[in-house]
MIGU-928192 format. One record per residue: x negated, y negated, z negated of N, C-alpha, C in turn; residue in one letter. Coordinates in Angstrom, 2 decimals, decimal comma. Example, Ala and Ser with C-alpha at 12.3 -4.5 7.8 and 13.67 -1.06 7.14 Angstrom:
BEGIN
     n_X     n_Y     n_Z    ca_X    ca_Y    ca_Z     c_X     c_Y     c_Z r
  -13,19    5,69   -7,80  -12,30    4,50   -7,80  -13,20    3,30   -7,80 A
  -12,85    2,25   -7,08  -13,67    1,06   -7,14  -12,90   -0,03   -7,87 S
END
This chain:
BEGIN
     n_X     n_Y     n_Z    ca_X    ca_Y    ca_Z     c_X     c_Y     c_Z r
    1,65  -76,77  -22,96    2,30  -75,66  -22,31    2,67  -76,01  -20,86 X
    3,43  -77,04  -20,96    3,66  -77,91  -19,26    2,53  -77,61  -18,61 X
    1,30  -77,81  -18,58   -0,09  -78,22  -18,25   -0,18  -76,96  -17,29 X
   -0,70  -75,79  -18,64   -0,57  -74,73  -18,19    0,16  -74,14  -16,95 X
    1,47  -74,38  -17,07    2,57  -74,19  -16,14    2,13  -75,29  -14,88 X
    2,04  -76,03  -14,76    1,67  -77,04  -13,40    0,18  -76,77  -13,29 X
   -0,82  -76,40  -13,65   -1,99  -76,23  -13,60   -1,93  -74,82  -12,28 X
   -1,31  -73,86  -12,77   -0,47  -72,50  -12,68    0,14  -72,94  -10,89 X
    1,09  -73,82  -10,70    1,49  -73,74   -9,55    0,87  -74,33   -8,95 X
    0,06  -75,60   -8,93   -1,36  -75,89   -8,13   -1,66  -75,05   -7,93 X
   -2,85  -73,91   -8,48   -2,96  -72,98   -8,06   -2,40  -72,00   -6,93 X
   -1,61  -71,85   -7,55   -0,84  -70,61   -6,59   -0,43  -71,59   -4,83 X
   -0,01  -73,26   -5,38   -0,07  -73,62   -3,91   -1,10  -73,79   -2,96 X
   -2,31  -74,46   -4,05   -3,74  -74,52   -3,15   -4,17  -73,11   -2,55 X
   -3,79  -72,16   -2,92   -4,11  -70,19   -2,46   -3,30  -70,33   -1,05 X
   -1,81  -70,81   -1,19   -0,98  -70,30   -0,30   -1,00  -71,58    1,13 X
   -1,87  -72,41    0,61   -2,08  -73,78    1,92   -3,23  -73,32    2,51 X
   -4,43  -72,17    1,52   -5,21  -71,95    2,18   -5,04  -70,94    3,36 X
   -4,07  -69,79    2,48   -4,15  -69,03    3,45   -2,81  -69,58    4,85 X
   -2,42  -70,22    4,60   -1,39  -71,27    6,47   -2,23  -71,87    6,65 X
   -3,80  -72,58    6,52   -4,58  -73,40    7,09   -5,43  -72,65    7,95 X
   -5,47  -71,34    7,32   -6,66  -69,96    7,95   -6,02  -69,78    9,38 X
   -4,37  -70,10    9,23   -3,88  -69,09   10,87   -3,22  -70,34   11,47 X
   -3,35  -71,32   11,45   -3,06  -72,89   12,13   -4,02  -72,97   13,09 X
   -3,75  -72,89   14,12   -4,88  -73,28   15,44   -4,69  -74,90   15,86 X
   -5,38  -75,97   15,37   -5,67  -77,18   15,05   -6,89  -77,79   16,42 X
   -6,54  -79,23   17,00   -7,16  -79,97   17,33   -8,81  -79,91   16,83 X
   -9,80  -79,73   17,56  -10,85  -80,37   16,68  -11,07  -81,60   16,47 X
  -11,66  -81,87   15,59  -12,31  -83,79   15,24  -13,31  -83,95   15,25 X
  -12,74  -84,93   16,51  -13,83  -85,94   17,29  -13,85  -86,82   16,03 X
  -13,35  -87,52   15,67  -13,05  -88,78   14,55  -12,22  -88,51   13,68 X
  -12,34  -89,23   12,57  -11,65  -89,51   11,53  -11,81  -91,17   10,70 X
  -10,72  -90,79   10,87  -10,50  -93,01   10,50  -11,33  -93,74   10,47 X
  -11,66  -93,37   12,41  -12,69  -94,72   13,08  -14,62  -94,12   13,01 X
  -14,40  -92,93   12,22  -15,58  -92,06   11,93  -16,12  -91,16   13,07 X
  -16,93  -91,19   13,68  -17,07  -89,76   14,88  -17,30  -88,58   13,87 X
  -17,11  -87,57   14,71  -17,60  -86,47   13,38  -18,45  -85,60   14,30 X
  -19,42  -84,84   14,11  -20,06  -84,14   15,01  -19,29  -83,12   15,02 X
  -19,80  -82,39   16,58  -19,34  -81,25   16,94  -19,00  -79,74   16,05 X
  -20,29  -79,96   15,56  -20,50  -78,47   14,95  -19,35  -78,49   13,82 X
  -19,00  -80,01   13,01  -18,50  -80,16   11,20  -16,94  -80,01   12,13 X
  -16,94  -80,71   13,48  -15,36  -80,44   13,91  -15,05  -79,88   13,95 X
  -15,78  -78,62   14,05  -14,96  -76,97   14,56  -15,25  -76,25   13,44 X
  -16,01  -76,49   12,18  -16,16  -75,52   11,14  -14,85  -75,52   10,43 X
  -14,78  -73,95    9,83  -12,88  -73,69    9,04  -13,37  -74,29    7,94 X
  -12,31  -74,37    6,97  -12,46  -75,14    5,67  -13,47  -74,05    4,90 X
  -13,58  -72,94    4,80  -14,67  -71,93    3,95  -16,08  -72,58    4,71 X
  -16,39  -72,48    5,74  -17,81  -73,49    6,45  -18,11  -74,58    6,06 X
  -17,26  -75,51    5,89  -17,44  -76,45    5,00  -17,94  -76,79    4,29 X
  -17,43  -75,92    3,21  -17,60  -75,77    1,58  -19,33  -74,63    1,62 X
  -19,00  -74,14    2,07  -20,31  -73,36    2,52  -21,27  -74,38    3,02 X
  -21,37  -75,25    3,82  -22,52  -76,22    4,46  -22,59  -77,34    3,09 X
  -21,58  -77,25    2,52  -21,63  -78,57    1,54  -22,37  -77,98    0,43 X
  -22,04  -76,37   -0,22  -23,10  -76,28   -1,25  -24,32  -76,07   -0,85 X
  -24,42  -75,26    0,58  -25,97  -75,44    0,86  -26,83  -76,61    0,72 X
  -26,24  -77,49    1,39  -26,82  -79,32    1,49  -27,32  -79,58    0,52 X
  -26,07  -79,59   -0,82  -26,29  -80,39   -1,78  -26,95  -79,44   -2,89 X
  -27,42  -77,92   -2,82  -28,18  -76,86   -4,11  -26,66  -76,67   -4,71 X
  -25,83  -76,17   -4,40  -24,83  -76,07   -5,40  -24,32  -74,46   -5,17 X
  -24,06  -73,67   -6,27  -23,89  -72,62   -6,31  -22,93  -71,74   -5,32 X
  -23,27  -70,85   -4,80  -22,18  -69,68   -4,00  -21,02  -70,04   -4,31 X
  -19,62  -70,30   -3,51  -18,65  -70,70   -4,25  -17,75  -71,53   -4,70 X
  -19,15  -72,65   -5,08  -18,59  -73,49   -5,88  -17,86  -74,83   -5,70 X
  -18,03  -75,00   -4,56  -17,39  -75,84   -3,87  -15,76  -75,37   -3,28 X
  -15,95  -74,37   -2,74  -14,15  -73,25   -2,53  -13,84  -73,30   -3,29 X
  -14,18  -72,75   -4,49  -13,11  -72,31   -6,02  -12,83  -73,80   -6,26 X
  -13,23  -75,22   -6,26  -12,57  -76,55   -7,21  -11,43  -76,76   -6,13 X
  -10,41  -77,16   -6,87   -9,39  -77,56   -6,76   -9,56  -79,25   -5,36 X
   -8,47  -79,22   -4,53   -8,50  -80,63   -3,42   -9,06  -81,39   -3,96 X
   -8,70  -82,26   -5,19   -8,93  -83,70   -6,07  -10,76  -83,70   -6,43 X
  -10,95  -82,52   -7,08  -12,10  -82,26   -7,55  -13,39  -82,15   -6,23 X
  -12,69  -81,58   -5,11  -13,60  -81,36   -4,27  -13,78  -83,47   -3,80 X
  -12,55  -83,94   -3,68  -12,83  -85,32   -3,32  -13,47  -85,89   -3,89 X
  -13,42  -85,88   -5,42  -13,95  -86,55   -6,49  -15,42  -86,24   -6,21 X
  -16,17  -85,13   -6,21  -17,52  -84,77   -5,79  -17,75  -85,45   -4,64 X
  -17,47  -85,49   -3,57  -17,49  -85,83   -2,61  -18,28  -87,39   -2,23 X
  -17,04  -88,32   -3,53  -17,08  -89,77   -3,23  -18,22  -89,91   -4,45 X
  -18,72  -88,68   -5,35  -19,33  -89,35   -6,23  -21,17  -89,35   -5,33 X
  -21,42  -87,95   -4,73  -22,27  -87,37   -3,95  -22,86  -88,72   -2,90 X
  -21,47  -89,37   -2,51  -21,31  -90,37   -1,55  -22,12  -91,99   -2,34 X
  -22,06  -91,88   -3,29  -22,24  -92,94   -4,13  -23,62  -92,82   -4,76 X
  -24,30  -91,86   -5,24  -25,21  -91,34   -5,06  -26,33  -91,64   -4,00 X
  -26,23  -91,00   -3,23  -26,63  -91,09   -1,88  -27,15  -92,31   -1,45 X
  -25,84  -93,74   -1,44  -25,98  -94,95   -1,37  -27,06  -95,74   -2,58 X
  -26,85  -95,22   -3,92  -27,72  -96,02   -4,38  -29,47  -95,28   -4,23 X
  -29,64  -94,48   -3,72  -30,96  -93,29   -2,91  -30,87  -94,72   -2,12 X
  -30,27  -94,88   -0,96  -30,68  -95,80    0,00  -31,51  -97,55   -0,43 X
  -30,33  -97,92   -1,68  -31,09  -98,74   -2,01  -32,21  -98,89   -2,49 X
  -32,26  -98,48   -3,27  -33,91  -97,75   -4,05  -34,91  -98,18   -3,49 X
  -34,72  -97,46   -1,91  -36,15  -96,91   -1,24  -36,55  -98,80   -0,59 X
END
């Protein structure tokens, strides 16, 4: 029942950070911890993102916006890991 209930206000906070992140007029990034980032990924809003990330990777309309912060990281570092053992391979 707890679950439910904290599952519940995640929610409702990840909705309400999205919508104060939409009207925050923010620095772009050049870098991130020692990382350059290109131009275009610096200035895309968090919906562009998630939008360039399911295009990239074949992943459904969506589906990247609707998962939850953790989940989007978790994909992220697994995609990342992935990727790396692609490199070794070849």
């Amino acid at each position: 029942m707890f679950q439910r209930l904290f599952r519940f206000c995640m929610w409702t906070m990840e909705h309400v950070y999205v919508w104060i992140d939409a009207r925050v007029k923010r620095d772009i990034d050049k870098e991130l911890l020692g990382i350059s980032i290109d131009d275009d990924f610096g200035q895309m809003t968090r919906r562009q993102l998630c939008n360039h990330a399911e295009h990239r990777f074949g992943l459904e309309k969506d589906s990247m916006w609707n998962l939850q912060s953790t989940s989007k990281i978790r994909l992220a570092c697994q995609l990342a890991r992935n990727m790396r053992k692609e490199v070794q391979v070849k």
